[in-house]
N, C-alpha and C positions, 0 to 999 in steps of 0.2 A: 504494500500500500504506500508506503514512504517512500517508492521507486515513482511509482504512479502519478504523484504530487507533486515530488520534484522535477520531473517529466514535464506535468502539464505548466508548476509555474514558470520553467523554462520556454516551454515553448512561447506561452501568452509575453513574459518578457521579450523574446527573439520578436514577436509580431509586433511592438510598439519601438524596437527600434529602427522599423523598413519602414515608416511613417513618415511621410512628406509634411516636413509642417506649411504651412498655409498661412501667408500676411496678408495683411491690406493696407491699401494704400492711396490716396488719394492728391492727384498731379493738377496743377493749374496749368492750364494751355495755352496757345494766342488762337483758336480753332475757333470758328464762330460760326458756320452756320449749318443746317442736314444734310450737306455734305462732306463736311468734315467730320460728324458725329461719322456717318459710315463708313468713311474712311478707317477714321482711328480704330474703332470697334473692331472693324473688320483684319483691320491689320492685328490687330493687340488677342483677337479671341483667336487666330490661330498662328499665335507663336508658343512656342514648345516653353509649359511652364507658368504658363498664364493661363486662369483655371477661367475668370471671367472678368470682362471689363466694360464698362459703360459708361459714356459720356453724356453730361450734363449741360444742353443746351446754354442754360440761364447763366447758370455759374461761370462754365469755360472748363467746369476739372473733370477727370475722369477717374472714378472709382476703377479698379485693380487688383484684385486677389489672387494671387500667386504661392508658386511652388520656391520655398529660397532654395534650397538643394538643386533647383534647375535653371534658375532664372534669379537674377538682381535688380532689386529696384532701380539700381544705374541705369543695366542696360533695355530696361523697359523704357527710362524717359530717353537714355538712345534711341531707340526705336522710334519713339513718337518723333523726334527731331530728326531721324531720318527721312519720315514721311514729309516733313516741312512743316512741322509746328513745334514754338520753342515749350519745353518742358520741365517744370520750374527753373533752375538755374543751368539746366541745359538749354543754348539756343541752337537753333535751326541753320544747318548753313542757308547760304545765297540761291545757291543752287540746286538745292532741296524746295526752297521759296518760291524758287521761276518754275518750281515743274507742278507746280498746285494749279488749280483753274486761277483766273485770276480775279473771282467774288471769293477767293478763299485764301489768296493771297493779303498779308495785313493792310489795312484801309479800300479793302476792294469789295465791301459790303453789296 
């Protein structure tokens, strides 16, 4: 019996350390309008590690929740500034800027 138990609380321990833990995260954008919202989303919900992400029109930020063992909060707001939108203290290059439509490029409402 004392095989059996130390058996199973081994196992149940083995199974909570293969456990992705899971943050969230919340990025201010310069993204302003439903097409940036699908952009981002689109880009953010299928990168490897990014469990789900959604952008908030009104605000400009997008919610985030993620794998840290896969993925860093870095290189998520890389990613949004890859797309051409700067992400909190990551800006956007130039040329990430010029390949957005240009109602989605900054002041191009």
């Amino acid at each position: 019996m004392k095989t059996t138990t130390l058996f199973l609380f081994l196992f149940i321990k083995g199974l909570s350390f293969g456990q992705k833990k899971i943050e969230e995260a919340i990025i201010q954008t310069s993204a302003q309008c439903g097409d940036c919202k699908e952009r981002i989303e689109g880009k953010l919900n299928y990168t490897k590690g990014v469990v789900f992400a959604e952008f908030d029109l009104e605000s400009k930020k997008v919610t985030v929740r993620y794998k840290t063992k896969s993925i860093s909060l870095q290189e998520i707001k890389q990613t949004i500034a890859s797309i051409g939108y700067s992400a909190d203290g990551v800006k956007a290059k130039e040329e990430d800027i010029l390949k957005l439509p240009k109602c989605c490029q900054p002041g191009g409402h």
